[in-house]
PyMOL Python script that loads the backbone (N, CA, C, O; Angstrom):
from pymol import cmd

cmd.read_pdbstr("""\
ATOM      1  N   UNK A   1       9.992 -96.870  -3.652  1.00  0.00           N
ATOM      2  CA  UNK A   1       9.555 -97.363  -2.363  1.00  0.00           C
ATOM      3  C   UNK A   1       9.808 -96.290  -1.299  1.00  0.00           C
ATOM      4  O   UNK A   1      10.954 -95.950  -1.002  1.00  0.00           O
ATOM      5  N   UNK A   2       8.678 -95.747  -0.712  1.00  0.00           N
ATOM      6  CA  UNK A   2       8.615 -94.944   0.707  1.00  0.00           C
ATOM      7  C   UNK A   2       9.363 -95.454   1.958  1.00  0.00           C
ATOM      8  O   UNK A   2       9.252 -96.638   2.278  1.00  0.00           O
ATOM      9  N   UNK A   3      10.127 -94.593   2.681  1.00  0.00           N
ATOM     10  CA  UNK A   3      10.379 -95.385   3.777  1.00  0.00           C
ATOM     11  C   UNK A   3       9.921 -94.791   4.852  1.00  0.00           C
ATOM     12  O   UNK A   3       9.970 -93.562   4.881  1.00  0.00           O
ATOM     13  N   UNK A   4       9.542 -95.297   5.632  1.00  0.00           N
ATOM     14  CA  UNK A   4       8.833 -95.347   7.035  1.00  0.00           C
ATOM     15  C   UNK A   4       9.631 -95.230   7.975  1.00  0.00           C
ATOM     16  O   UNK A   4      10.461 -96.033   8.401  1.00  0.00           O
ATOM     17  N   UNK A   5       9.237 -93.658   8.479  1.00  0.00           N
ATOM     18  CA  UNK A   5       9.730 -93.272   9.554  1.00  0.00           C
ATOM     19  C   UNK A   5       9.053 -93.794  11.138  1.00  0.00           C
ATOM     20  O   UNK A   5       7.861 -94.053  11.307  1.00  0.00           O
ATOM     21  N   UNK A   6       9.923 -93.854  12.008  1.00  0.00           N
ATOM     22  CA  UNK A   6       9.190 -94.085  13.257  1.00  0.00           C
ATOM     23  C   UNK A   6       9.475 -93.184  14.006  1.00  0.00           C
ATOM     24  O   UNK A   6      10.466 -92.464  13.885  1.00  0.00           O
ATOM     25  N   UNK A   7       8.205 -93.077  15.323  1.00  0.00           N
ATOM     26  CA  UNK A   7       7.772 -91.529  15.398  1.00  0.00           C
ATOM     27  C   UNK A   7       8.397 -91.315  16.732  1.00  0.00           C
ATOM     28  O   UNK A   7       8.684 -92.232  17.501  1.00  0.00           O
ATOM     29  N   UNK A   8       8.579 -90.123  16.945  1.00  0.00           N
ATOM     30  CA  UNK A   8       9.678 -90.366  17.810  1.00  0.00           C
ATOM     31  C   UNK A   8       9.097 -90.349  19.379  1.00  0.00           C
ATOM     32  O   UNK A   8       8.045 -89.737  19.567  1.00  0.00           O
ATOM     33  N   UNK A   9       9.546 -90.798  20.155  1.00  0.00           N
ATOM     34  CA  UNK A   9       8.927 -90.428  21.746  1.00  0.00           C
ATOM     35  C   UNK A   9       8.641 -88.744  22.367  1.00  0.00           C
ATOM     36  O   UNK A   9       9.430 -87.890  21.963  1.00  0.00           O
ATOM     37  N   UNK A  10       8.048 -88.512  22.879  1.00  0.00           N
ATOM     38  CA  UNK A  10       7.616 -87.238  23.395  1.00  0.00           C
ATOM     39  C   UNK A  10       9.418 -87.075  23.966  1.00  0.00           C
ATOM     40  O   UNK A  10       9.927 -86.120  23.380  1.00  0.00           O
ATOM     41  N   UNK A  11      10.192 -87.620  24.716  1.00  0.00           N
ATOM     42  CA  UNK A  11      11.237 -87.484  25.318  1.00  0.00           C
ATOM     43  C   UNK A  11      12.469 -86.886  24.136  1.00  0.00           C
ATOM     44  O   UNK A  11      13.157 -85.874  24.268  1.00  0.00           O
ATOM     45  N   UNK A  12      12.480 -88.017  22.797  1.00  0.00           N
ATOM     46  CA  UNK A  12      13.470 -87.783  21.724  1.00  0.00           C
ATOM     47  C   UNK A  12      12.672 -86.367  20.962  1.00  0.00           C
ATOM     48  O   UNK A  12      13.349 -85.723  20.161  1.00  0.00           O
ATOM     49  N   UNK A  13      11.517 -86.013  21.188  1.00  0.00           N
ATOM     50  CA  UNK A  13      11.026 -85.333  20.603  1.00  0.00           C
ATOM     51  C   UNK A  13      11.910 -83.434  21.423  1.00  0.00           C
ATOM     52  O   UNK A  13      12.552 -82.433  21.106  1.00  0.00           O
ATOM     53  N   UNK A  14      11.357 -84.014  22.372  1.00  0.00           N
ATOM     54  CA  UNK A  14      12.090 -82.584  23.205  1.00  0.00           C
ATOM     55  C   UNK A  14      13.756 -82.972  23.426  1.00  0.00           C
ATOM     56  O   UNK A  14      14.366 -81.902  23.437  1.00  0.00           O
ATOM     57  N   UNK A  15      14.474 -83.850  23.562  1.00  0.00           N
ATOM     58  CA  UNK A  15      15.563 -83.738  22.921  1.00  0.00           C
ATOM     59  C   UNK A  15      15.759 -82.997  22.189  1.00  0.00           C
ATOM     60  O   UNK A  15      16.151 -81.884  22.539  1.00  0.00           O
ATOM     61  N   UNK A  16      15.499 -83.426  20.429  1.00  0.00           N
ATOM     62  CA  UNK A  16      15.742 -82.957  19.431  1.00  0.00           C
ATOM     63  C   UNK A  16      15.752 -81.040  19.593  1.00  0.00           C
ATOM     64  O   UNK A  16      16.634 -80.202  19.410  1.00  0.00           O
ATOM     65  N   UNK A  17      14.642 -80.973  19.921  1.00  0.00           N
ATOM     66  CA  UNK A  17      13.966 -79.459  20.353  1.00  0.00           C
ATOM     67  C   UNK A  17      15.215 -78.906  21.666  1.00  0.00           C
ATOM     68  O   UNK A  17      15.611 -77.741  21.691  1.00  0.00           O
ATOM     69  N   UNK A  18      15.538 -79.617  22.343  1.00  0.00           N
ATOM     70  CA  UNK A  18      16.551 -78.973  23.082  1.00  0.00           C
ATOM     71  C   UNK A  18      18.125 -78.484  22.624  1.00  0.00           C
ATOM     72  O   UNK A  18      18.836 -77.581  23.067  1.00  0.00           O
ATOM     73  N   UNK A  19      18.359 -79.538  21.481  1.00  0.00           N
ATOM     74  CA  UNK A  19      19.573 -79.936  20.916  1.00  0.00           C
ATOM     75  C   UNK A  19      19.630 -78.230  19.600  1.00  0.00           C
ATOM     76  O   UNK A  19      20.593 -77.643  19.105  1.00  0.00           O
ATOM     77  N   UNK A  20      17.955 -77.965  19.473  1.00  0.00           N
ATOM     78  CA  UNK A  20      18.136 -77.385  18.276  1.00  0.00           C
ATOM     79  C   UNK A  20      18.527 -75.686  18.551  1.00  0.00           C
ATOM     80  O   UNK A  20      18.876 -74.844  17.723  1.00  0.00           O
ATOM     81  N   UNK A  21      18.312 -75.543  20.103  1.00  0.00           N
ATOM     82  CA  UNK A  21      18.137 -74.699  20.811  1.00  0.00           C
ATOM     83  C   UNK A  21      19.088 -74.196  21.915  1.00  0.00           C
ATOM     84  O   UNK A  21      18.865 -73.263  22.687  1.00  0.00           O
ATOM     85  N   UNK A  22      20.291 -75.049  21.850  1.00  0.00           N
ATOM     86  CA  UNK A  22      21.498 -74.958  22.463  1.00  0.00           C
ATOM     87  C   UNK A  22      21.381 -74.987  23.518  1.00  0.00           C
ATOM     88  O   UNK A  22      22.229 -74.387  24.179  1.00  0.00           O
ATOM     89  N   UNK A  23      19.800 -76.002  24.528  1.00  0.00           N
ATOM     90  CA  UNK A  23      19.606 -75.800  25.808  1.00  0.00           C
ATOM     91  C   UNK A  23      19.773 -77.352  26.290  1.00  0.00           C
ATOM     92  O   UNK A  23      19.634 -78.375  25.620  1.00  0.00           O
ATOM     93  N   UNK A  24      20.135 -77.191  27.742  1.00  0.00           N
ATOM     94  CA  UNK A  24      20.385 -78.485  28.474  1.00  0.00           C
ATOM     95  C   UNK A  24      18.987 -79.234  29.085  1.00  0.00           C
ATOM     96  O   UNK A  24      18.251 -78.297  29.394  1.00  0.00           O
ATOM     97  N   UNK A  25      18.522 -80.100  29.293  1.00  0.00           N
ATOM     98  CA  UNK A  25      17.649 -80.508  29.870  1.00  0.00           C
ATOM     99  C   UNK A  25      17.005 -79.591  31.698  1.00  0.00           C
ATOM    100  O   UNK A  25      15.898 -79.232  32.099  1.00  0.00           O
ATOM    101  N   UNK A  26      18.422 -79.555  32.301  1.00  0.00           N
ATOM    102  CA  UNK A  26      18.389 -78.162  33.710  1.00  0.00           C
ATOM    103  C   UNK A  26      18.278 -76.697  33.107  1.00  0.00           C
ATOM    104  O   UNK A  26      18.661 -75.792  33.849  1.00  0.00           O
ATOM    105  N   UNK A  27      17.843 -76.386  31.963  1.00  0.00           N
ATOM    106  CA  UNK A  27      17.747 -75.336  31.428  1.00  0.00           C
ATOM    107  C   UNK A  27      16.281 -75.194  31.256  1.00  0.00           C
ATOM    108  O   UNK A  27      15.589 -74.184  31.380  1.00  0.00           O
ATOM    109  N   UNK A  28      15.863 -76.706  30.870  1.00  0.00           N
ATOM    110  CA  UNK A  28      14.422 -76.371  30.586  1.00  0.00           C
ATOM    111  C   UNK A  28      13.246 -76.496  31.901  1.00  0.00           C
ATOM    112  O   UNK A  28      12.059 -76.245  32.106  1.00  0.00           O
ATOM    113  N   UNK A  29      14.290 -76.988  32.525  1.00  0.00           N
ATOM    114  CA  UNK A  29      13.633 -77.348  33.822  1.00  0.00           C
ATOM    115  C   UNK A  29      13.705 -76.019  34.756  1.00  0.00           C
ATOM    116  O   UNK A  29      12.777 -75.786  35.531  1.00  0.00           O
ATOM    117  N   UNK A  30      14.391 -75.492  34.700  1.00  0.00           N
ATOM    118  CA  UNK A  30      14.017 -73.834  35.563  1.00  0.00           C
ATOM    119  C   UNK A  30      13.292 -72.993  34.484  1.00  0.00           C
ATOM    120  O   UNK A  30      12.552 -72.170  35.023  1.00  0.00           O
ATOM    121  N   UNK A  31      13.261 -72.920  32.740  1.00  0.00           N
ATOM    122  CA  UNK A  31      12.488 -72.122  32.713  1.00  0.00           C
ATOM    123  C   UNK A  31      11.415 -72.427  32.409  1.00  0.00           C
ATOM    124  O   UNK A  31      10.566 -71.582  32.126  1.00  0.00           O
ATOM    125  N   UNK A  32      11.158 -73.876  32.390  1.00  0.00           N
ATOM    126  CA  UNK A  32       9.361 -74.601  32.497  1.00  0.00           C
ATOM    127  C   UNK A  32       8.574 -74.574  33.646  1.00  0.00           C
ATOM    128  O   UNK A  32       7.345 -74.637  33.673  1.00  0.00           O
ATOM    129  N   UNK A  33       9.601 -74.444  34.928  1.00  0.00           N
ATOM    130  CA  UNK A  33       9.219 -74.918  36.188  1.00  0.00           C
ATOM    131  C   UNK A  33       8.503 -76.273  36.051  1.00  0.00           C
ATOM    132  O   UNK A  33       7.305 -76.501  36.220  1.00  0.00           O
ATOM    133  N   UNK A  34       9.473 -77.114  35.713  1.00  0.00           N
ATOM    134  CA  UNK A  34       8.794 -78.431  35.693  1.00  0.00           C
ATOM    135  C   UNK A  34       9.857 -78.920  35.969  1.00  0.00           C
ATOM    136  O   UNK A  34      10.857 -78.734  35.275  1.00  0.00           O
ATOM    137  N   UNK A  35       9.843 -79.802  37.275  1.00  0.00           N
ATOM    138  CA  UNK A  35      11.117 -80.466  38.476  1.00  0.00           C
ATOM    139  C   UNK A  35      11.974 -81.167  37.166  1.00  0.00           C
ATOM    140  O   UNK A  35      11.346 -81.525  36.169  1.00  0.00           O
ATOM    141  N   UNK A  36      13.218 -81.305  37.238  1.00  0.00           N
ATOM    142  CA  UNK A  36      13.862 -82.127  36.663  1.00  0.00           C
ATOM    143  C   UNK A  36      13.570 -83.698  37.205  1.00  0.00           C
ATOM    144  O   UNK A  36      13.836 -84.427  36.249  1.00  0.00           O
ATOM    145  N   UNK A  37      13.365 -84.078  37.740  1.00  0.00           N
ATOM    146  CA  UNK A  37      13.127 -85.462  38.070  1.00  0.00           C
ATOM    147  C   UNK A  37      12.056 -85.842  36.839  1.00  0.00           C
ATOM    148  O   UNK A  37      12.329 -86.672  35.973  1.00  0.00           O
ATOM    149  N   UNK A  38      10.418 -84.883  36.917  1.00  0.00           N
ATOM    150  CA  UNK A  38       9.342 -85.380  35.545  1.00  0.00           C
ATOM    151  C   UNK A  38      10.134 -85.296  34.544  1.00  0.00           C
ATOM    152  O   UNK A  38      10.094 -86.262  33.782  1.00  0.00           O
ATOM    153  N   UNK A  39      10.960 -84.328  34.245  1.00  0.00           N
ATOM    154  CA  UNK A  39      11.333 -84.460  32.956  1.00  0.00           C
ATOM    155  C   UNK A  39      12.098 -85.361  32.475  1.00  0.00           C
ATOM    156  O   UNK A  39      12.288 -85.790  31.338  1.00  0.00           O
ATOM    157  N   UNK A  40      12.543 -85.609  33.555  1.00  0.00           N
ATOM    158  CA  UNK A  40      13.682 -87.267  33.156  1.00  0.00           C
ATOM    159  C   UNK A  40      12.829 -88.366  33.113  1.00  0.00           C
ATOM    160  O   UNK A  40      13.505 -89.368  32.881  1.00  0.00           O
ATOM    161  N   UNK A  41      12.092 -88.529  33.188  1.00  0.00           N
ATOM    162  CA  UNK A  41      11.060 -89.505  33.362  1.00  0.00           C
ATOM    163  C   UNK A  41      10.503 -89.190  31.989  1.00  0.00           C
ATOM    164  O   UNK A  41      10.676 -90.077  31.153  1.00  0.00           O
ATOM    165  N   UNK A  42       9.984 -88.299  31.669  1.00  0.00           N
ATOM    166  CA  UNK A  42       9.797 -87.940  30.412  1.00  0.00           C
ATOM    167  C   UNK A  42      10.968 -87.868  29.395  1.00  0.00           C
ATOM    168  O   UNK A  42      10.882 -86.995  28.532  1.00  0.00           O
ATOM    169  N   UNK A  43      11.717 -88.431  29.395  1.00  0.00           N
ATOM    170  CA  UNK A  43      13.366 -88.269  28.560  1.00  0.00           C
ATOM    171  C   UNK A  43      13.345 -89.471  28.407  1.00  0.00           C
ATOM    172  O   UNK A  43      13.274 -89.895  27.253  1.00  0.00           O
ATOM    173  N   UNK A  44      13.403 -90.438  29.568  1.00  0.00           N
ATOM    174  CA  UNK A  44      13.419 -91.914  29.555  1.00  0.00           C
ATOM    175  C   UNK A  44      12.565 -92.709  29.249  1.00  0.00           C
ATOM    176  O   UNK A  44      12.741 -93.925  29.334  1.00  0.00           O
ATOM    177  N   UNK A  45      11.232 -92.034  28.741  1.00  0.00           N
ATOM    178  CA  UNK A  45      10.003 -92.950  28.642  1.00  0.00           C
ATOM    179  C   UNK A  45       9.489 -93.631  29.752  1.00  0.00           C
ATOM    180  O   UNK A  45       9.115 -94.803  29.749  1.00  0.00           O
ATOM    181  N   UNK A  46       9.482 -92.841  30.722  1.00  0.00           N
ATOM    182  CA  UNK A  46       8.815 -93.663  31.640  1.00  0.00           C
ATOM    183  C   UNK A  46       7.358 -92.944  31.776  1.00  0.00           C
ATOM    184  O   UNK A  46       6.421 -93.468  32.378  1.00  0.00           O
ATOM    185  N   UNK A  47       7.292 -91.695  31.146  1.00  0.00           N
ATOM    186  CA  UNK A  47       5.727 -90.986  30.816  1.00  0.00           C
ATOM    187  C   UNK A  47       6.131 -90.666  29.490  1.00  0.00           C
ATOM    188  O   UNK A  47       6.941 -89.891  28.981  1.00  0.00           O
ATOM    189  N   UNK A  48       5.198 -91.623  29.041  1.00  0.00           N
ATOM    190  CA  UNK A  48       5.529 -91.743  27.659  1.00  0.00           C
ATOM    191  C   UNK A  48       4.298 -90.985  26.570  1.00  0.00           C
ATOM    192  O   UNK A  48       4.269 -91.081  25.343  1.00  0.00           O
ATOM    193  N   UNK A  49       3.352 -90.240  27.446  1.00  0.00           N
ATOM    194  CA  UNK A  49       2.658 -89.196  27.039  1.00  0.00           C
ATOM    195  C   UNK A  49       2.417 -88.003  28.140  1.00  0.00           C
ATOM    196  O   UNK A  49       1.374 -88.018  28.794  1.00  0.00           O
ATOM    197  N   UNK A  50       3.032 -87.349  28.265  1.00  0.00           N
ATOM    198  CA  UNK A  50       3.073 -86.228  29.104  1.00  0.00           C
ATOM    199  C   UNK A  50       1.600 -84.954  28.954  1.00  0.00           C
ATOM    200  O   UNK A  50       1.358 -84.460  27.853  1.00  0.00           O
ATOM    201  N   UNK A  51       0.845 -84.619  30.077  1.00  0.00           N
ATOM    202  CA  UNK A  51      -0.103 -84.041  29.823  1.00  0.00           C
ATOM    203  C   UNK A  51       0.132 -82.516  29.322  1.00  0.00           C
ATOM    204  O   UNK A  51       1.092 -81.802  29.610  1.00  0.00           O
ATOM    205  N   UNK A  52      -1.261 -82.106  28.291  1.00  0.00           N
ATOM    206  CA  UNK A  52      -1.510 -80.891  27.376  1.00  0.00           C
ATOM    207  C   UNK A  52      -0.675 -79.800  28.434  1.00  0.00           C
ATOM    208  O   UNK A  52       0.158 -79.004  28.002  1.00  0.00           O
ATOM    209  N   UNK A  53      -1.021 -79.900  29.792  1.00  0.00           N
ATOM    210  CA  UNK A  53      -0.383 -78.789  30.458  1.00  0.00           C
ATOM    211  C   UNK A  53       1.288 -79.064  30.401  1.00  0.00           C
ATOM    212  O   UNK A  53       2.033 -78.091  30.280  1.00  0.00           O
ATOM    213  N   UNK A  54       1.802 -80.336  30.487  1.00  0.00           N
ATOM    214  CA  UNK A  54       3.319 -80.267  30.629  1.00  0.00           C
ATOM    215  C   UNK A  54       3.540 -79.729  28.838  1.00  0.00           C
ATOM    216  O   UNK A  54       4.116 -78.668  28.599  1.00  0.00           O
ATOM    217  N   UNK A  55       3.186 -80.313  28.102  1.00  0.00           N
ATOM    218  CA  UNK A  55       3.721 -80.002  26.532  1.00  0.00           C
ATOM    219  C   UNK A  55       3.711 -78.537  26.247  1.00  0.00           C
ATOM    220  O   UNK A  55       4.436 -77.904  25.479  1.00  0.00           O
ATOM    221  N   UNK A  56       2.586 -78.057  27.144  1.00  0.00           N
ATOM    222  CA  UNK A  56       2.704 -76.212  26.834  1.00  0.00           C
ATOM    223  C   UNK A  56       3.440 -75.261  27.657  1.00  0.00           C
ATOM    224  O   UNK A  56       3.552 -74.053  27.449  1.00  0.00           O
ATOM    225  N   UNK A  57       4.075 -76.147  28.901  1.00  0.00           N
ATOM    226  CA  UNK A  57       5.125 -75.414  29.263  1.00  0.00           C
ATOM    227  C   UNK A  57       6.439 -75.623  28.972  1.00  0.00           C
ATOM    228  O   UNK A  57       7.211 -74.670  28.867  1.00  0.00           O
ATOM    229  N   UNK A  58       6.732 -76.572  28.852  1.00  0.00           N
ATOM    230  CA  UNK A  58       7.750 -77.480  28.102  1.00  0.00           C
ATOM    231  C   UNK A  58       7.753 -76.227  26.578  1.00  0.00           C
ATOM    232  O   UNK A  58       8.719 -75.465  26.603  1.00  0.00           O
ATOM    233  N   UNK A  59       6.926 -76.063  25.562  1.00  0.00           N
ATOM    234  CA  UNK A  59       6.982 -75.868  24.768  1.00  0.00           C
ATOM    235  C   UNK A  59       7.284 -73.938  24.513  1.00  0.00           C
ATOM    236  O   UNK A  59       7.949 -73.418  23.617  1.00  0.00           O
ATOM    237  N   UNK A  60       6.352 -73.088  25.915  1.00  0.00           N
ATOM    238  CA  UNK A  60       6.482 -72.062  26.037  1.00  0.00           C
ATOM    239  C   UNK A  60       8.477 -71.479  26.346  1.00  0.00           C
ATOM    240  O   UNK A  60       9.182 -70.486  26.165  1.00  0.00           O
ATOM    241  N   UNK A  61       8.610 -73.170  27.006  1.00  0.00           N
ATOM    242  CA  UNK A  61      10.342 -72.289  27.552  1.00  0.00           C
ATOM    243  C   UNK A  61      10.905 -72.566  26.271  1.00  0.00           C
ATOM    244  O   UNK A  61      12.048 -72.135  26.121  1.00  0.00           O
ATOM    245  N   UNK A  62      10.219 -73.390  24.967  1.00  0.00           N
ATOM    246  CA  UNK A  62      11.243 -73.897  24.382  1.00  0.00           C
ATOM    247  C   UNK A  62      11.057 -72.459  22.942  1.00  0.00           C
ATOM    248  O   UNK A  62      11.766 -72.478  21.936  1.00  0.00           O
ATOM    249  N   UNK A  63      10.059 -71.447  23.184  1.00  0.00           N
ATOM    250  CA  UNK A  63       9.487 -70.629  22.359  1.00  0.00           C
ATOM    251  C   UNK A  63       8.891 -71.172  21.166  1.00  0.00           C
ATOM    252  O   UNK A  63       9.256 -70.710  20.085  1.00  0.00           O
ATOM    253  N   UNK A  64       7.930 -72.190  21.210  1.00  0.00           N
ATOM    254  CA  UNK A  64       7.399 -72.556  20.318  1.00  0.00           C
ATOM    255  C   UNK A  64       6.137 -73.200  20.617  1.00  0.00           C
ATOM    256  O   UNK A  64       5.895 -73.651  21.736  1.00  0.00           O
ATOM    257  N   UNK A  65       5.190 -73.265  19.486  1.00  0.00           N
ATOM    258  CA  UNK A  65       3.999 -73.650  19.670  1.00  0.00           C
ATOM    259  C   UNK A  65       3.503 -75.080  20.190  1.00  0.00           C
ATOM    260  O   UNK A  65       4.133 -75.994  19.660  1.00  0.00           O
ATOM    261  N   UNK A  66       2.482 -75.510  21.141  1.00  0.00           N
ATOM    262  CA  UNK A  66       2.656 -76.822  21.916  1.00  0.00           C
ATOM    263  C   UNK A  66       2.475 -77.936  21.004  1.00  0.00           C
ATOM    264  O   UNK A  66       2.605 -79.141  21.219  1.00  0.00           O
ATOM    265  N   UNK A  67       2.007 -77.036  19.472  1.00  0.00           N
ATOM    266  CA  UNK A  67       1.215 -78.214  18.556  1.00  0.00           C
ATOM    267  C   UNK A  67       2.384 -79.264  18.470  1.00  0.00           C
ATOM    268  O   UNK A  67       2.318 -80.467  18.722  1.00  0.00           O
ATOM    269  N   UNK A  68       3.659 -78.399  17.984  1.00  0.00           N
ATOM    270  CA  UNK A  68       4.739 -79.207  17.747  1.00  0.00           C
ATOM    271  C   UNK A  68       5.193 -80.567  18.181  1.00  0.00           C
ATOM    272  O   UNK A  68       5.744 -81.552  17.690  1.00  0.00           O
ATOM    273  N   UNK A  69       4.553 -80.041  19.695  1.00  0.00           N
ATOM    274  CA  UNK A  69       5.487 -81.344  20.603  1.00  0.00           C
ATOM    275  C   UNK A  69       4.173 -82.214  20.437  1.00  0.00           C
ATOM    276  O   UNK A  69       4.396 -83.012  21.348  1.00  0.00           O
ATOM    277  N   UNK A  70       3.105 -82.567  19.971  1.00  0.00           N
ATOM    278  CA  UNK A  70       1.964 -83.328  19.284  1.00  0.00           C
ATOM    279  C   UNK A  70       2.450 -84.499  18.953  1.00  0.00           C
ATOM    280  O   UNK A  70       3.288 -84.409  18.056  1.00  0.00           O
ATOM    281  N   UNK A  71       2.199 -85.839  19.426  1.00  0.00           N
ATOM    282  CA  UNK A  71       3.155 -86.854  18.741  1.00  0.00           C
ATOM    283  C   UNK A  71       3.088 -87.225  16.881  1.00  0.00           C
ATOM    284  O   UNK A  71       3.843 -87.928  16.209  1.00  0.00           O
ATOM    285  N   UNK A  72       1.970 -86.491  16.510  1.00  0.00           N
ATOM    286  CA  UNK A  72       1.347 -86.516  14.984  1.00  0.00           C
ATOM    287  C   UNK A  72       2.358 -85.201  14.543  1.00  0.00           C
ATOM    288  O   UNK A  72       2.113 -84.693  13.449  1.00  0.00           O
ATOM    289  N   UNK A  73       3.434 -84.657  15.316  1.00  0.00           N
ATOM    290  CA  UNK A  73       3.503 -83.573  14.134  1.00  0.00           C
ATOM    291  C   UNK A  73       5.491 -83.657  14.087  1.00  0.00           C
ATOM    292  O   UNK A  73       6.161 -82.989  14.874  1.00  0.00           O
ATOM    293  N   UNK A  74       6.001 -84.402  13.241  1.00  0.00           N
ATOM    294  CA  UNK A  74       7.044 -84.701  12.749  1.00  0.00           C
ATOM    295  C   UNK A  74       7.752 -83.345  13.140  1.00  0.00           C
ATOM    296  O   UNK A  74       7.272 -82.216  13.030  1.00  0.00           O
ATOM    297  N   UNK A  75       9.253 -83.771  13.719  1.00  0.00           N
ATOM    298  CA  UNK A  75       9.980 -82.283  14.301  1.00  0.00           C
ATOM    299  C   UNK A  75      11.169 -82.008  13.272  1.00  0.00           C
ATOM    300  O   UNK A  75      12.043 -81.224  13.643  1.00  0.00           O
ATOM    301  N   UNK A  76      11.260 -82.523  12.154  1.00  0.00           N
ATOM    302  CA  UNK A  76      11.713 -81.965  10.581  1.00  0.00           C
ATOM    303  C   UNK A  76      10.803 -81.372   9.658  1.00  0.00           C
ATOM    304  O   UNK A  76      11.203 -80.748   8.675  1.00  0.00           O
ATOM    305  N   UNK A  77       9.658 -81.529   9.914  1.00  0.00           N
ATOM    306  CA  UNK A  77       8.537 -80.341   9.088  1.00  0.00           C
ATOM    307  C   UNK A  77       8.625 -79.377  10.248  1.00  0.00           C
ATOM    308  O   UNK A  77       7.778 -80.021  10.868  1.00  0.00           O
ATOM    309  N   UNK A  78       8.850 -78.609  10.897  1.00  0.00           N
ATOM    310  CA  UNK A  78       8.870 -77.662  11.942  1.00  0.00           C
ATOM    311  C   UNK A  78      10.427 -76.921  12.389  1.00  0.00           C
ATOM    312  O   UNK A  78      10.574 -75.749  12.737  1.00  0.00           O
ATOM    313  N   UNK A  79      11.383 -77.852  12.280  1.00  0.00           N
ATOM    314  CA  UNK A  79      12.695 -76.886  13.083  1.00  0.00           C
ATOM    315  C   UNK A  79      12.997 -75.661  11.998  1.00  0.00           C
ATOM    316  O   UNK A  79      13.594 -74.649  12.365  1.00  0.00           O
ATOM    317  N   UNK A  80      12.525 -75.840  10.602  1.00  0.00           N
ATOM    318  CA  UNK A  80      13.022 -74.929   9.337  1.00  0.00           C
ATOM    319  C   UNK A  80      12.410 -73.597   9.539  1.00  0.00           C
ATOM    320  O   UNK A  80      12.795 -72.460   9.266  1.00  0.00           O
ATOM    321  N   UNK A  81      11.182 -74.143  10.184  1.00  0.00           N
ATOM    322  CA  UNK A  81      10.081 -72.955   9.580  1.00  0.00           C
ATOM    323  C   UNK A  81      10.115 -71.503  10.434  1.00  0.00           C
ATOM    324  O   UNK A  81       9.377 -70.575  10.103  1.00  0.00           O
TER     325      UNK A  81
END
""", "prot")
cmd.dss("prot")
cmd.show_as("cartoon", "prot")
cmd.util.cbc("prot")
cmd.orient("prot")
């Protein structure tokens, strides 16, 4: 029997991605230039899909490709590679 993962929020998603990266949430926020206030909002689910432009800056400070932060693309097939 398979077990079924549930997928994680754009917020737990960049968590994870922050956690893997030894950076603080005010870390990503000066080098995304994206106010800490959206991003907490985006942490908390209160934008619970953040637009192609936030995921690619978000993703540029985090040095990685925006596909990642994709809610279709699982962030344990990706932290290895």
């Amino acid at each position: 029997m398979e077990e079924q993962q549930e997928q994680q929020t754009s917020g737990e998603l960049i968590s994870s991605w922050l956690d893997f990266r030894r950076l603080s949430w005010s870390d990503l926020s000066r080098r995304s230039r994206i106010s800490i206030t959206h991003l907490s909002k985006i942490r908390n689910g209160h934008i619970t899909q953040p637009s192609a432009g936030t995921l690619r800056r978000i993703a540029e400070a985090l040095g990685m490709d925006y596909r990642i932060l994709l809610p279709t693309a699982p962030f344990d097939d990706w932290k290895t590679g």
